[in-house]
N, C-alpha and C positions, 0 to 999 in steps of 0.2 A: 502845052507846057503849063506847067502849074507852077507857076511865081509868087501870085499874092493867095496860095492858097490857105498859110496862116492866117492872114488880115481877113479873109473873109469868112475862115470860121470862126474867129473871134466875135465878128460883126454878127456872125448867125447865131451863137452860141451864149452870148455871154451874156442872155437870162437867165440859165440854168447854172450860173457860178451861185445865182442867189438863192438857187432851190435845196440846196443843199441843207441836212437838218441841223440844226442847231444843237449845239451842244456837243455833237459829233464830230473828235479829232477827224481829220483828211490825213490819209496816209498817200505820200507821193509813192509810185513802183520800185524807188528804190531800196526808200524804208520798209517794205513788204518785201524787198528780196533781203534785206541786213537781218529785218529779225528772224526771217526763216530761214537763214544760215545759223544761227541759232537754236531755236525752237522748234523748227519742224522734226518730227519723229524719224521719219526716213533720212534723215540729214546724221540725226542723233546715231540711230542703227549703222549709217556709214563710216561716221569717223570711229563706230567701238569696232567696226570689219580691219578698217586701217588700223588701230592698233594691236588687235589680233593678229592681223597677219605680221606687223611688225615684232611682237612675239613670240610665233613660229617661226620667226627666222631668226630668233635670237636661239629657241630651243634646239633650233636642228643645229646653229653655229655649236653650243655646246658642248653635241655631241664629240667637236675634233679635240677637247680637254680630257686629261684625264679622270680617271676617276676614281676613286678612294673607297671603300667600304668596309666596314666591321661586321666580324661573322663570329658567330659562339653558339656551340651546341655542344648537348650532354648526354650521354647515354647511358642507358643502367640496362646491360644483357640479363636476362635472365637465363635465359641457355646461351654460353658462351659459341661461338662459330667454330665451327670443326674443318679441320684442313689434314687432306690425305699427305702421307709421308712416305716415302719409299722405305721399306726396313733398311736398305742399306743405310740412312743415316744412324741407326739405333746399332746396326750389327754388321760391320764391313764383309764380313762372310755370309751375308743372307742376299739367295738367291734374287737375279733381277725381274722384276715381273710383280713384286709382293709389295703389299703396302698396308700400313698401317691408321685407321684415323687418329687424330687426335684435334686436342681442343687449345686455341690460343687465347692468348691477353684476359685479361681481368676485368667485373662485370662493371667499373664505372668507368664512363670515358669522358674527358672535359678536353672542349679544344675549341681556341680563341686565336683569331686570327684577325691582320689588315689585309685585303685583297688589292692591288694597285693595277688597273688596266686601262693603256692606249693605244687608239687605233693612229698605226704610221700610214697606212695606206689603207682605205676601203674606198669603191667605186660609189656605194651605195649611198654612204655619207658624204662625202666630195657631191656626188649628182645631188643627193638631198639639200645643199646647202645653194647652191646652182638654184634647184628648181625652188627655194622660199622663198631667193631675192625677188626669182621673177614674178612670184606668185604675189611680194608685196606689190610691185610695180602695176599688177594686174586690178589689184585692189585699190591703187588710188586712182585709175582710170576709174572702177565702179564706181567710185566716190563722185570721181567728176563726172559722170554720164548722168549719175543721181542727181548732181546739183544742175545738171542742163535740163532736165527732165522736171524739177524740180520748180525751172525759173522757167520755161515754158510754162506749164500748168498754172502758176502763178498770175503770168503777164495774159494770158488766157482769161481767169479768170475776172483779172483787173479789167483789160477792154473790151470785156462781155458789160461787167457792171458800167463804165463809163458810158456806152450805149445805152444801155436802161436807162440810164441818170438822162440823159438826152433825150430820152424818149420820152420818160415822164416830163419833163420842163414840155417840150411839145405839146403833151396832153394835155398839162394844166393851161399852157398859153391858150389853148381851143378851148376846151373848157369854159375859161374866161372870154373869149369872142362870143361862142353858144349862149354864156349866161346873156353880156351884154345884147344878145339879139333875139334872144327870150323877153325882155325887157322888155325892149323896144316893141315887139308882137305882142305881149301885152296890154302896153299903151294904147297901141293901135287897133287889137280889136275891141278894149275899151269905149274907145271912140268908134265903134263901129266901121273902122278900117280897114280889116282885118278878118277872115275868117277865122270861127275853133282850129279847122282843120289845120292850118297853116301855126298856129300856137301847138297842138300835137307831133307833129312833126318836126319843129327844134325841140321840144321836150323831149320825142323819141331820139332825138341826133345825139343830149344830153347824158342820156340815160344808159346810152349804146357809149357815149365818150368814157361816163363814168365807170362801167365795167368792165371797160380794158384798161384805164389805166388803175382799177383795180387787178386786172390780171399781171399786165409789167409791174406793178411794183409788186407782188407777191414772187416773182420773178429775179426780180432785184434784190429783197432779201434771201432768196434759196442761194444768189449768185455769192452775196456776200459771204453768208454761213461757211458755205465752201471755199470763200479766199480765208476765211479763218482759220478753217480746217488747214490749208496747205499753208500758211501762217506760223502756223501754231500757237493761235492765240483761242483764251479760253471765250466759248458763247456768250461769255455776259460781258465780256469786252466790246465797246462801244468803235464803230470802224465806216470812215466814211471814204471813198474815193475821190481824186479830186477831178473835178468835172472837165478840165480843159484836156483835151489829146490830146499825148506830145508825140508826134513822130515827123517824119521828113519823110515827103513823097519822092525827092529826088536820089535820096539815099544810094546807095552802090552795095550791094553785099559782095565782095572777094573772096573767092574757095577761101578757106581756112582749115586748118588742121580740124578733122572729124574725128572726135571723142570715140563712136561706135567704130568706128574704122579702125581707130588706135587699136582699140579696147580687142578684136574680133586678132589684131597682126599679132598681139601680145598675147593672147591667149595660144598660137600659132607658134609663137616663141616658147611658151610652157610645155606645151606637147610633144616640141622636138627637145627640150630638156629631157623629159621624161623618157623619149625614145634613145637619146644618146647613153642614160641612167641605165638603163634595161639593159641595152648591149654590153654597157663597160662591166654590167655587174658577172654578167655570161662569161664573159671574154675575159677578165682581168684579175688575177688573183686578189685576196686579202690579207695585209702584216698587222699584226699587234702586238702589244708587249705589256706581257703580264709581269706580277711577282706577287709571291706573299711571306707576310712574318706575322708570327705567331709560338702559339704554346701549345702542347696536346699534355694531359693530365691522365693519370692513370690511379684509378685507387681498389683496393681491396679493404674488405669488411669484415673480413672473420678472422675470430682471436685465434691463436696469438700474432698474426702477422699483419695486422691492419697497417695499411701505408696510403699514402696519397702522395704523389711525384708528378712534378711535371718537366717538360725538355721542350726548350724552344724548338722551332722548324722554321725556315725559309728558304725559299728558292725562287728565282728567276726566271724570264725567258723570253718569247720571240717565235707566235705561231703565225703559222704561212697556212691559208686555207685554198684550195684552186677548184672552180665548181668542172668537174670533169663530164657528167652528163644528169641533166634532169628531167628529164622525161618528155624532153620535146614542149615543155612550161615554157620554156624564151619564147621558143620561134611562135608560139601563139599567142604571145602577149606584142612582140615585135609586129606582126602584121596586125591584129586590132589597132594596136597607137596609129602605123603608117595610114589605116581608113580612118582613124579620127582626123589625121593629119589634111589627110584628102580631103574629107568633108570639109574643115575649117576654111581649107583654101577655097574653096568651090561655093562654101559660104560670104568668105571675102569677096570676091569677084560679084555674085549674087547684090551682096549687099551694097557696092560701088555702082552698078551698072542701076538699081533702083534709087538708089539717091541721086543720084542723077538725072535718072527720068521726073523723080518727082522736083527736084530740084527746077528741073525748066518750065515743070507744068506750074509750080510757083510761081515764077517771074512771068508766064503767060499771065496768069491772075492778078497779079500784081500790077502789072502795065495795063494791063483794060479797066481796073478798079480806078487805076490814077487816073487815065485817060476819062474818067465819068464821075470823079469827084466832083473837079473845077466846074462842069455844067450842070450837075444835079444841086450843087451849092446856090449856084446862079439860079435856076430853077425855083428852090425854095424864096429867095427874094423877091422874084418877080409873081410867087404865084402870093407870097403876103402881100406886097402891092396891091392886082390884081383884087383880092379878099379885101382890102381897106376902101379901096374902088368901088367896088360892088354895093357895101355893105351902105357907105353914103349916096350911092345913087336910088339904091331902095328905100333910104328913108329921105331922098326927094321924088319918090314916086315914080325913076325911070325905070327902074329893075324890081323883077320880081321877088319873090321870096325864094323861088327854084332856081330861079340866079346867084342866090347867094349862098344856098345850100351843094349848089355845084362846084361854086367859086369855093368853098369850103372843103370840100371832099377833095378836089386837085390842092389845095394846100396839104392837107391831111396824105395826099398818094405823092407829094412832093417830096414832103420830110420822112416819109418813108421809104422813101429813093433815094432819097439821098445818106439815112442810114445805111440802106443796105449797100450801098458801094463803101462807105467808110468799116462797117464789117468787114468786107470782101478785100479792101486793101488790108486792112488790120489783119486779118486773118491769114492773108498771103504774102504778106512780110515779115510775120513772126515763122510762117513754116520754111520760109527761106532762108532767115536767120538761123535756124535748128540746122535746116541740109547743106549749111556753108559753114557749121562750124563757126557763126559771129552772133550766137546768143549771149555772150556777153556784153557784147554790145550795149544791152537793156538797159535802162536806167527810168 
């Protein structure tokens, strides 16, 4: 059990609260998830999807309103239209079978109308309006899958850099041991003590310290860069983490409602929209109800008759459309939707039966990481001891110099042990959190 395992990384750790740079705000995880609720780009791209799609379903609502238009056009024939005539309109005694052409109406035509058209019943807009709503709904699951994706990434990035920070304070605390016993190998082969050789080899232990903790902290700034990036703070903003872990080894994660799982039933939901839409449009007649008013104008040009007239027009109505056969178009759009439908679900199950799996390989990870905190922590205590042991029995001449560069090295493979399990729980409690749906949790 791990009880006092806050108390005792406080006690391990809380040199490195000092190592921190100067000048540089500490953002705690939570203030790195507020502003990038905010500022992050993909967060941004999210809420303009959500109001898009809320949009779309205001445009398709629309369509059950009527609608109004103004129509005006003019024509100037220059060969007037000819229409056959039967003689018998011209001469009641002429033979049936004859006909005459001739030519109607006059060459300018002006005609201005309101057109007034609404649909009482169509399947297609009824389904259309159906499949927006769902479609918004679908859309603010992408929203929130983006923001769990988002605070993932984030809290990743965050307790990558807190380890760096921990590592460096480590390095610099050796460091500072190596220098003090460079010193002292100094002194001593001053006074003929001491062998070169034995001065070369903490200078090489120095030199080999200082290149790695050249390497991690080049490390620590890539890490940072990129919590800026998912941030969305600009490069020359100044960003430090703060060096104590916060989490609880004893914690519980409880299934929770899974975002991708919502996100996967809902889109399952859209599809059978769309499949109900399709049939009702085959299956189901369409009623509308038109009418227009307006004017049609008539004018002639040549003297002495020139005139210009016009006469209102309006009529009403109420068309019924019924799709009788199209070419076999449904039934092959109806089975495509049904194999999307299938795959979705097949998907769904797919993607239950893996999160799950990985879900448990989580909490395997999880529990062996805790399980070798509490003793790697202890470890690192007793191997600084150990090293402070060492160091003053070599400079009363019971231990050698290979004694204390061994005692040094098992410190060094100590705090390296003991990072690597505080990774390995960090890392297997944050993917636990994602596959149970309690990455909100974060703070």
């Amino acid at each position: 059990m791990l009880v006092n395992i806050r108390k005792q990384l406080m006690a391990l750790l809380l040199f490195s609260a000092v190592h921190a740079v100067q000048g540089q705000p500490v953002w705690t995880l939570k203030q790195c998830f507020d502003t990038a609720q905010v500022r992050n780009k993909t967060m941004m791209m999210g809420r303009n999807d959500m109001e898009r799609a809320s949009q779309r379903e205001r445009e398709v609502q629309a369509n059950l309103l009527p609608k109004l238009s103004a129509n005006a056009e003019y024509k100037y024939f220059t060969d007037l239209p000819y229409q056959f005539m039967s003689l018998a309109t011209f001469n009641p005694q002429a033979p049936e079978g004859l006909f005459k052409e001739a030519q109607f109406g006059v060459p300018h035509n002006i005609n201005a109308n309101l057109q007034l058209a609404m649909p009482l019943y169509d399947p297609q807009v009824y389904g259309a309006v159906q499949m927006a709503g769902t479609a918004a709904e679908v859309s603010d699951l992408q929203y929130r899958k983006a923001w769990e994706d988002a605070r993932y990434e984030i809290a990743g990035l965050y307790y990558n850099a807190q380890v760096l920070h921990h590592q460096l304070a480590y390095l610099d605390s050796n460091l500072v041991n190596t220098g003090r016993l460079l010193g002292n190998m100094e002194l001593l082969r001053s006074q003929l003590l001491a062998k070169g050789s034995d001065v070369d080899k903490v200078r090489l232990q120095q030199a080999q310290l200082t290149t790695q903790r050249a390497n991690v902290d080049s490390r620590y700034q890539q890490v940072i860069e990129g919590l800026k990036i998912a941030i969305g703070l600009p490069a020359e903003r100044a960003l430090a983490v703060d060096p104590q872990v916060q989490f609880d080894p004893n914690s519980e994660q409880p299934p929770s409602a899974i975002t991708e799982l919502q996100l996967v039933k809902m889109q399952g939901q859209l599809l059978g929209d769309e499949l109900r839409t399709i049939k009702r449009s085959g299956l189901l007649p369409s009623l509308r109800l038109f009418a227009t008013y307006g004017t049609n104008g008539f004018g002639y040009d040549k003297a002495p008759n020139e005139f210009l007239t016009f006469h209102p027009v309006g009529f009403g109505g109420v068309q019924l459309s019924y799709p009788l056969f199209n070419g076999m178009a449904l039934q092959r759009r109806v089975k495509q939707k049904n194999m999307e439908l299938d795959n979705n679900k097949l998907r769904y199950e797919l993607l239950t039966e893996r999160t799950n799996m990985q879900a448990a390989n989580a909490r395997r990870q999880s529990a062996i990481a805790k399980a070798s905190i509490n003793d790697r922590a202890s470890q690192v205590v007793l191997a600084q001891r150990i090293y402070a042991q060492t160091v003053l029995q070599q400079q009363q001449g019971t231990a050698s110099l290979t004694d204390v560069l061994l005692a040094d090295n098992a410190l060094r493979e100590a705090q390296q042990d003991y990072l690597s399990s505080l990774v390995d729980f960090l890392k297997a409690d944050l993917e636990l959190k994602k596959l149970t749906g309690n990455l909100a949790t974060l703070n």
